[in-house]
C-alpha positions as CSV (number, residue, x, y, z in Angstrom):
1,X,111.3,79.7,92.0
2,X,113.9,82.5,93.0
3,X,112.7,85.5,94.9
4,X,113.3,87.7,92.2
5,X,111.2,85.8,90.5
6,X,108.5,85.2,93.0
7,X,108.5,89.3,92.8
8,X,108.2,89.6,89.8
9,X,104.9,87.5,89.3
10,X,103.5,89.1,92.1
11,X,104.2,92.8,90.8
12,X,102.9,91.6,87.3
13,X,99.5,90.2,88.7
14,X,99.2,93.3,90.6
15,X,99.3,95.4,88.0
16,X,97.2,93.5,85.7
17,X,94.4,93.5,88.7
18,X,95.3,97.3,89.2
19,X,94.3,98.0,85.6
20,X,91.8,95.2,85.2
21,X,89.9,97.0,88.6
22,X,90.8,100.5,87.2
23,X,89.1,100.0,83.4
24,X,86.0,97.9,84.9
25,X,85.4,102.0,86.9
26,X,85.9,103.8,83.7
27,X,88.8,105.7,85.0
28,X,92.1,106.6,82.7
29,X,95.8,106.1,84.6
30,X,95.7,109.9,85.4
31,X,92.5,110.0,87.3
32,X,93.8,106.9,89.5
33,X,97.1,108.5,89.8
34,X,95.9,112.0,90.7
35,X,93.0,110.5,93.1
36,X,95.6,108.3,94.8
37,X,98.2,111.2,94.8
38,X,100.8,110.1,92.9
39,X,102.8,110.6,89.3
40,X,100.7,109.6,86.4
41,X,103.9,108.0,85.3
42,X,104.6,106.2,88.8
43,X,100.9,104.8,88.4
44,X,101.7,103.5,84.7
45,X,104.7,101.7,85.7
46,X,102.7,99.6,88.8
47,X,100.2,98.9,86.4
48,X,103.3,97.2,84.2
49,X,105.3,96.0,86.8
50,X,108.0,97.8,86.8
51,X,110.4,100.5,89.6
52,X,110.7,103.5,87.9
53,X,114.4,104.6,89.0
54,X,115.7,101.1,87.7
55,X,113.4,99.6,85.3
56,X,114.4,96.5,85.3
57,X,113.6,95.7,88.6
58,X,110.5,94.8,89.4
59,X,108.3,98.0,91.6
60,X,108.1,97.7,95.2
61,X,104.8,99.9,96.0
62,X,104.9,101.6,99.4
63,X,101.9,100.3,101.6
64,X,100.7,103.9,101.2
65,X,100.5,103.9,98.0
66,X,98.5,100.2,97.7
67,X,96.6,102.0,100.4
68,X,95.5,105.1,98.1
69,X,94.9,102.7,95.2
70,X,92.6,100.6,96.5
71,X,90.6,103.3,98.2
72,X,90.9,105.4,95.0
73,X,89.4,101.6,93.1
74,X,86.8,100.9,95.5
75,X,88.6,97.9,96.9
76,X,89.8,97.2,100.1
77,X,93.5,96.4,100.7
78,X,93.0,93.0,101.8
79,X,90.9,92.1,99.1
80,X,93.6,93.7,96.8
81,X,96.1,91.7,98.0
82,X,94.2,88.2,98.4
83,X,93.5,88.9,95.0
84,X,97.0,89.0,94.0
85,X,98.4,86.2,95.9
86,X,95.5,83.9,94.9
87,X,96.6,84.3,91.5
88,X,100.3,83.3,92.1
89,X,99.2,80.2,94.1
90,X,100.6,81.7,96.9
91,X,97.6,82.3,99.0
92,X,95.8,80.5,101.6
């Protein structure tokens, strides 16, 4: 699998686990987004996968950002990210 393409799974399973974790605490896109101090819309796009000044490349979330996120859904970063690379068979 190319890198592209290795990205590109990862960024989707992230932001199905970033909605999945957001829905299971009742919160809408704009609470997350406005807790974790960032655009409602930059929020939406993570949660689909996608960059938001070229949309067809896959997002690239600062560690900042995954930072605020999973603080904002009660999960910490490493979790977060074990969950993510579990699900792409690229964890230990």
């Amino acid at each position: 699998m190319s890198e592209s393409a290795v990205e590109k799974q990862l960024v989707a399973i992230l932001g199905q686990h970033l909605a999945s974790l957001r829905v299971a605490k009742g919160l809408t896109q704009e609470e997350v987004a406005l807790a974790a101090g960032i655009s409602r819309q930059h929020y939406q796009l993570l949660e689909i996968g996608l960059r938001a000044r070229n949309p067809r490349k896959p997002a690239n979330p600062t560690l900042s950002t995954l930072l605020a996120l999973s603080n904002v859904l009660g999960t910490p970063l490493p979790v977060l990210l074990d969950e993510v690379l579990a699900r792409t068979g690229t964890g230990d």
